[in-house]
N, C-alpha and C positions, 0 to 999 in steps of 0.2 A: 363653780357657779360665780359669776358677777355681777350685783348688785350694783346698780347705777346707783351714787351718792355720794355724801362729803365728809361722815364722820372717818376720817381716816388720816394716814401718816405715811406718806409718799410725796417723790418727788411732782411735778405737774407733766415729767418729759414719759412717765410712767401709771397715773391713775387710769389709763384703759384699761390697763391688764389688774389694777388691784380690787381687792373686794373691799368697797365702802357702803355707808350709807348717808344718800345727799340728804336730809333733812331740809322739807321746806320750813321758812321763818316759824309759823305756828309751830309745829313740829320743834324745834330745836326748843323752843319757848318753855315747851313739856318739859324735855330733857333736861334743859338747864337748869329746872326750879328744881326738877327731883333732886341733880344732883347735888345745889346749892352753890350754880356758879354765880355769884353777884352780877350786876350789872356793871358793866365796864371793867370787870374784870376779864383777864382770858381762862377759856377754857384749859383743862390741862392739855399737855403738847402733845400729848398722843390721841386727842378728840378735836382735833382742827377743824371748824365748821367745812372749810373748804380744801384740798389742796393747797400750799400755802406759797405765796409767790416771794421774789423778792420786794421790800416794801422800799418805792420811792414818794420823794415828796415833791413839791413844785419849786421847794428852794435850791434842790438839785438832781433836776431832772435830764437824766440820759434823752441823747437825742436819737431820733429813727432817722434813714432816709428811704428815696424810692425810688433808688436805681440812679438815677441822674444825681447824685451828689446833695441834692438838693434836700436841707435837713431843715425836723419839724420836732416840735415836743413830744408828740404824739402819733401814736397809730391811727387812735380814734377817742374823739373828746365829746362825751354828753353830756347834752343841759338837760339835769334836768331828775333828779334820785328818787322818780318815783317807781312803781313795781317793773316798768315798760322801759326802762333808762338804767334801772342796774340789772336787770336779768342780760340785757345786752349786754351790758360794760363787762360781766362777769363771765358771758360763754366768749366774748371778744379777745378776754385774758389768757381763757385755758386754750385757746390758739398761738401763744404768749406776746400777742400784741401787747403795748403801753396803750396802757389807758387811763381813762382821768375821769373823773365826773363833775359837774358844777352845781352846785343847789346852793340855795341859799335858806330854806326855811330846814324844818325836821325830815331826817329819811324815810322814806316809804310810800310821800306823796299825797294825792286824796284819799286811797284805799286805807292806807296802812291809818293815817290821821286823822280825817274828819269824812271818813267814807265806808268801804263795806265792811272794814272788820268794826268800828268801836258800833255802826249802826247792825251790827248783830247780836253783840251783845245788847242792847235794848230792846232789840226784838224778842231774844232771850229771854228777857227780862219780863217782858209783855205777855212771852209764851207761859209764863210759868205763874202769872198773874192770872190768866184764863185758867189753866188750869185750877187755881186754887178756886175759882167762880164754880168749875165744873166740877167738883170734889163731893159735892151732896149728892149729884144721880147715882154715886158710888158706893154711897154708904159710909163719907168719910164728914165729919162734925166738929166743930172747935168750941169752946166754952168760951174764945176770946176771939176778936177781929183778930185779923191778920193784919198788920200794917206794913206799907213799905217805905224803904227812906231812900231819896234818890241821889243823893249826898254820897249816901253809900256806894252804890254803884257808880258811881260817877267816878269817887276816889278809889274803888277798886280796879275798873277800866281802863281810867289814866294810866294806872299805873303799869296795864298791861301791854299798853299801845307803846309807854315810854320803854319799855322791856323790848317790845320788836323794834324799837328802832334802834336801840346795841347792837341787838342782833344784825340786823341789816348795815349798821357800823363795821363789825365785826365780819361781816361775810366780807364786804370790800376788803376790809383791810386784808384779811387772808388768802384773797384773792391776786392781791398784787393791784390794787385799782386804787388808783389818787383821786382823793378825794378836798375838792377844793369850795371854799365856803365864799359864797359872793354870788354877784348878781350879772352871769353872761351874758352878752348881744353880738352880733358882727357886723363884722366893719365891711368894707369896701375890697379890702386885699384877700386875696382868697384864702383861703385856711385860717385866717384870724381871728381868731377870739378875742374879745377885751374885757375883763370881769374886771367887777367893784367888788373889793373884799368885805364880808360882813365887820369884819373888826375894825371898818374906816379908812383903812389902810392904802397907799397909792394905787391905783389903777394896775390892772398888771396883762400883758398880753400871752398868749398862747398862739401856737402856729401844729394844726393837727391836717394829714391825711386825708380824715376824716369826722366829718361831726356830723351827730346826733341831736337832732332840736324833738324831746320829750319832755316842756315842758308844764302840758296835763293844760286841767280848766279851772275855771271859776265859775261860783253861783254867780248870775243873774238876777237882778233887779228891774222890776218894770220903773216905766217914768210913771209921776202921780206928786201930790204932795203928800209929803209926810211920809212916803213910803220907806226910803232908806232910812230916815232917822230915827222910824217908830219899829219898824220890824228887823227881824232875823232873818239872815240866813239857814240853809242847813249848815254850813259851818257855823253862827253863832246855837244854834240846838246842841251840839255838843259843849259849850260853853254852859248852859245852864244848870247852875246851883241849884233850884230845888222844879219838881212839878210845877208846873203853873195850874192855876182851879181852871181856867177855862183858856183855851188855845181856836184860834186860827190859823190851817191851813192853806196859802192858794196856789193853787197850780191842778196840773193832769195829769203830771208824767209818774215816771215808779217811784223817787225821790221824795214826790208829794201825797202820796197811798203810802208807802212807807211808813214815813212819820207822823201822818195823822193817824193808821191803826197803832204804832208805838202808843202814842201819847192819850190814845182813845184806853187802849187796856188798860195802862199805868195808873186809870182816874182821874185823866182830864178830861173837861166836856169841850170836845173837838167838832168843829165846824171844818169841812172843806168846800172850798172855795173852786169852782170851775165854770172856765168861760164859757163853754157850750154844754151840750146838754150829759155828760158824762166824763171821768178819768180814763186816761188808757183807752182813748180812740182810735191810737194805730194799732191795738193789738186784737186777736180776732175776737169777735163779738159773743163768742162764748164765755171769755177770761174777763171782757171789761162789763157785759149784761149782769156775769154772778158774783164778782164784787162790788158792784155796784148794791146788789140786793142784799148781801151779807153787810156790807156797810150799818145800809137801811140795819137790818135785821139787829147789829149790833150795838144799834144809836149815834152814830155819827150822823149830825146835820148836813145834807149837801145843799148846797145853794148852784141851782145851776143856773146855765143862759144869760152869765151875768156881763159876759164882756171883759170881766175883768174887775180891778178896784180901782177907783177915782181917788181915792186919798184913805189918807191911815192920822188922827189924831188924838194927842196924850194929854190926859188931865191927871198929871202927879200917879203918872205910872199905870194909869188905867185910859185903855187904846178903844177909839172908836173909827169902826173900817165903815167905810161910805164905798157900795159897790155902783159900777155904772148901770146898773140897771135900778135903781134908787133904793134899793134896800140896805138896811143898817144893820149891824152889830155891832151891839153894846155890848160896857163892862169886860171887856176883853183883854187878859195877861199878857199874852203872846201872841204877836203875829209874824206868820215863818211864813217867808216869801221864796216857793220854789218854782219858778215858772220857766226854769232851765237851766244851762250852763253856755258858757263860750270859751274859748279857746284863751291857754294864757299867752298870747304873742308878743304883745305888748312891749316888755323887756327886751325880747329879744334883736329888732330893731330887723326886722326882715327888708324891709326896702333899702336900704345900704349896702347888702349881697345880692340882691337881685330875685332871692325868694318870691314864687309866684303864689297869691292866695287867690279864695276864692267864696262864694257868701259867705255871713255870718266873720268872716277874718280870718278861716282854717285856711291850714298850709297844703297846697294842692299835690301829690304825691301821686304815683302810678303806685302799680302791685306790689312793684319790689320797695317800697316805703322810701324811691327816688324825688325830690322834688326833682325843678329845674334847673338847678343851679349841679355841676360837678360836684362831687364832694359831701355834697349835704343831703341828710335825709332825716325824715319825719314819722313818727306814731303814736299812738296814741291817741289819747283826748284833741292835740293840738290840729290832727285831722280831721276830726270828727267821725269817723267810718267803723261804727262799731266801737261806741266807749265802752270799753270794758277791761278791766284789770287784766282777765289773763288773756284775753285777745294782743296787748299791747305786751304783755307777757311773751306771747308766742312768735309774733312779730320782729321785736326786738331778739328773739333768737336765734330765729329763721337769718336775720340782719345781716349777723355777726356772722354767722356758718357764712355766707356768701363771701362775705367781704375779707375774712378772713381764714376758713375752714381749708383753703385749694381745690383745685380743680372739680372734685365729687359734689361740690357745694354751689357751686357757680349759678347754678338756677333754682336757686332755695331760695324756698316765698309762702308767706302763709295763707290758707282759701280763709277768703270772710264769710263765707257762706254756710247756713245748716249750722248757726252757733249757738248752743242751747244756753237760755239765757233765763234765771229766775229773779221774780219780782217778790221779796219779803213783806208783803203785806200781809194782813191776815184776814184771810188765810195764804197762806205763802202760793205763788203759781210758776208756771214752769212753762217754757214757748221754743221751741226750736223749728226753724223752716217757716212757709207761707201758710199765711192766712186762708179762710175758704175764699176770701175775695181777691185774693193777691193770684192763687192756683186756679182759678174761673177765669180771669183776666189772662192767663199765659196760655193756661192749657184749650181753653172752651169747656163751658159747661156742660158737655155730654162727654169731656173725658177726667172728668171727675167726679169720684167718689166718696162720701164722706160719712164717717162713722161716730154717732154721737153715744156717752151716755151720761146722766145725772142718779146721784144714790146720795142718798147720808152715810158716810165711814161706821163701820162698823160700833169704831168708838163710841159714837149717838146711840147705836143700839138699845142698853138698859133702859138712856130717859124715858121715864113716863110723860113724855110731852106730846103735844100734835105734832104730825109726819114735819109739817108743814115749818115748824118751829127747831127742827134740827137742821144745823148747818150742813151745806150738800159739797158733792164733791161733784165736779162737769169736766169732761174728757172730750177731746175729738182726734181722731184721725181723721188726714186728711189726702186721699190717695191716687196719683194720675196714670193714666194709660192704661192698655190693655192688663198690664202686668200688678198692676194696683199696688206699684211704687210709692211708700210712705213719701209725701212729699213737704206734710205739717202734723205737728204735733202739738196740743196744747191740755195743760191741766191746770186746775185748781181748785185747792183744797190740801186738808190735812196731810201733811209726809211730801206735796208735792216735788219741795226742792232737793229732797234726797233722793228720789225716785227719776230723775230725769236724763243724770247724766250715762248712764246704761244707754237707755233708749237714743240720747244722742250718737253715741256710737253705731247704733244697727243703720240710723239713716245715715250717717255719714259712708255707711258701708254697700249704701242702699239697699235696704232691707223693704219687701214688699209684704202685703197684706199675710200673704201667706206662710212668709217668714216670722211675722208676731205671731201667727195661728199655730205655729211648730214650734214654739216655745210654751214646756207647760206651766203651767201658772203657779205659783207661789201662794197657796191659803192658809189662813187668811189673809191679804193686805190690799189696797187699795188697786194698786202700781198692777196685778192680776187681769184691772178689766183691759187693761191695754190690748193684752191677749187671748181675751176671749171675749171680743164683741162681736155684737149678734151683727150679721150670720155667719159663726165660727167656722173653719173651715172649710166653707161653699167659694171661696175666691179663686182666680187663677194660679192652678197650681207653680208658680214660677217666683224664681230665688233669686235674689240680688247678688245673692253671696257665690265666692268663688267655688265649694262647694258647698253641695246641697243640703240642707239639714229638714229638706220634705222629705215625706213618707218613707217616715222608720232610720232615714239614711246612719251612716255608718258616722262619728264624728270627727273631726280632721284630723290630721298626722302633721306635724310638724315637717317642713322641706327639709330634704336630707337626711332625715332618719324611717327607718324600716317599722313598721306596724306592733314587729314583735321584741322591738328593743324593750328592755326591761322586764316584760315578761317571762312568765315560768321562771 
């Protein structure tokens, strides 16, 4: 058996044929504490996170050529170390190109640092806050509050996020991937690189093959007075020392549901702030109508139709938001300004290579993550086409296989399409594929099909409350053609975001109505009604799948092998 992975001790001309195991970041995170490898320490030599290369530096670096004589530092040089900038550099390596990476802040980028993982542990945090709220319908009673202290969590987080960035130190390093600290842009000449070393140091040039521009995004700030000066980011949210008693959220997007349900659980009294009349208008009107009402439900303020905010003013630490629609909020701790992100370009200095953008300042790329310019290519945030960590993840893998994998790889690319995507709010929701409005629009509404339901999770069950006062869970399928081709999916509520990534798979496989129908359901659990909404199997009998897993069928055989291998 071969287990794709990296705890192992082999050459890199040799890890196909060996049994490892790749441990992603979190994963290793596990490992290491068990075993009690320090930080910045190395693991022992027979648990190499990765395959281990030779290690170069920039003060003497082997040169490549490409056929023509013509010599570079590099095979392929990324700006840019966050999850989408070294999963490349690292599949780039085990092809044993030279490669290099530039960053200049902490590795791992917005996810690793001031994005999904430290905003899960809050969420975390928040989940387990609820629960303690929902401990009475149970029968469970304290003779003492429960307090929390966010100090703590704070100082234990940090400390977890600064643990994944060794790690991510550590994988490069093992990897064979230089890693260089400064601030890259390009020049005029082609292949050029010219970084500013974080330590001050001279200006220093690179000449690479190939570059990678993965330098992710930034919060946004509307104009206003007082805006920037008086409010937060979601980067400064991670920043803060204790709870605030009463917080301000503005914005629509998932970013800003996020952190107002965080900070709403945790015990602050959170207002959200939205220019029109709800959060999560792009997503379909099932996911953004029921948290909207859960919100309600759970006493977050929404202020809507407001246009936005006109100014934010501080009297000795206590902030007063003047919205454009004339209403105020007083007495206010916190006000976290999430009304998007942009692209971090900036640096980079794209008009001196001739890089083409396009709104907003993203860098404009075809499928295969080419800009226009030879040489260079983009993913990522700095696109804008699907922000999402392992999107940019997959991407930047797909890249590397091309560029540098031979011939079998040559047209490897990743589809952005059918990308199941969850929003942790709370109640956490789950979205992959088109909206009922997006699939009426393509298909026509007589070749779509749409399967709705709403319940409260079993977990609601015991409360002695009104129907009406339990939190609900709301499901659609969404299905086109004769053949009743899942074509959207959306959930939310309780378990949402663990329950999706399954279901992502069947539609990516195209799985029709009567494929969920031939799946038997799992009881108790939520994730169930997927497959058995009314009218359970009354659909067209017809399978997406290669083969059939309708009525009764037989289940697959692996290619190449006989039905009665292993048996008797």
């Amino acid at each position: 058996m071969w287990v794709v992975a990296a705890v192992c001790f082999t050459s890199r001309r040799t890890v196909a044929r060996s049994t490892c195991t790749n441990y992603s970041s979190a994963a290793f995170a596990s490992v290491a504490a068990k075993h009690g490898w320090a930080l910045g320490k190395k693991s022992p030599s027979k648990t190499l996170i990765r395959p281990s290369f030779l290690r170069r530096t920039p003060t003497s670096r082997p040169m490549s050529t490409n056929g023509d004589d013509e010599s570079y530092d590099f095979d392929f040089l990324v700006i840019g170390a966050g999850s989408g900038g070294i999963a490349s550099a690292r599949r780039a390596a085990t092809y044993g190109a030279k490669v290099a990476v530039v960053e200049k802040a902490r590795l791992g980028g917005t996810c690793v640092n001031v994005g999904c993982v430290p905003k899960k542990v809050m969420w975390n945090a928040a989940s387990i806050a609820e629960t303690l709220h929902d401990m009475k319908h149970y029968g469970f009673t304290s003779d003492k509050d429960v307090s929390f202290n966010w100090n703590f969590i704070k100082t234990n987080r940090d400390k977890y996020i600064e643990r994944l960035n060794g790690i991510y130190d550590r994988n490069m390093e093992n990897s064979g991937v230089v890693k260089i600290l400064g601030t890259a842009s390009l020049t005029s000449s082609p292949g050029v690189v010219q970084v500013n070393p974080s330590d001050g140091g001279d200006t220093v040039t690179y000449k690479a093959k190939n570059i990678l521009l993965a330098s992710g995004g930034y919060p946004l700030f509307p104009p206003g007075e007082g805006i920037r000066e008086n409010c937060i980011s979601s980067d400064g949210f991670f920043e803060l020392e204790e709870l605030p008693h009463k917080s301000v959220v503005v914005g629509a997007g998932y970013i800003a549901v996020e952190l107002a349900g965080v900070l709403h659980a945790l015990g602050s009294d959170t207002s959200l702030v939205v220019r029109k009349e709800k959060a999560l208008r792009n997503f379909d009107e099932i996911l953004a109508d029921t948290l909207d009402e859960e919100m309600q439900r759970q006493g977050i303020k929404i202020y809507r139709n407001t246009n936005g905010v006109e100014k934010v003013t501080n009297d000795g630490g206590v902030k007063t938001v003047y919205l454009k629609n004339g209403e105020v909020i007083t007495n206010v701790d916190t006000v976290l300004m999430a009304p998007g992100r942009g692209p971090n370009v900036e640096p980079l200095n794209l008009p001196a290579a001739g890089v083409k953008q396009i709104e907003g300042g993203y860098i404009d790329v075809n499928e295969y993550s080419e800009t226009n310019v030879d040489g260079i290519f983009a993913l990522g945030d700095v696109c804008g086409n699907i922000e999402l960590t392992p999107m940019a993840i997959a991407a930047g893998r797909r890249l590397a296989d091309r560029l540098f994998g031979g011939p079998e790889w040559k047209d490897a690319k990743v589809s952005y399409d059918l990308v199941p995507t969850v929003v942790f709010s709370h109640p956490p929701m789950g979205t992959i594929g088109m909206t009922e409005k997006e699939a009426i629009e393509k298909y026509g509404e007589d070749n779509v099909k749409v399967y709705r339901s709403k319940f409260a999770n079993l977990y609601y069950g015991p409360w002695q409350v009104e129907a009406d006062d339990k939190p609900k869970t709301a499901m659609k399928l969404i299905c086109a053609g004769e053949n009743e081709m899942v074509v959207g999916l959306h959930v939310i509520g309780m378990g949402s975001d663990e329950m999706l990534q399954g279901f992502g798979i069947a539609m990516k496989m195209g799985a029709t109505k009567a494929d969920f129908d031939a799946t038997v359901a799992i009881h108790p659990t939520a994730s169930e009604e997927f497959v058995t909404m009314f009218p359970w199997g009354l659909s067209a009998q017809e399978t997406g799948a290669k083969q059939s897993p309708l009525n009764g069928s037989s289940p697959p055989v692996p290619s190449g092998l006989k039905e009665t291998v292993g048996q008797g």
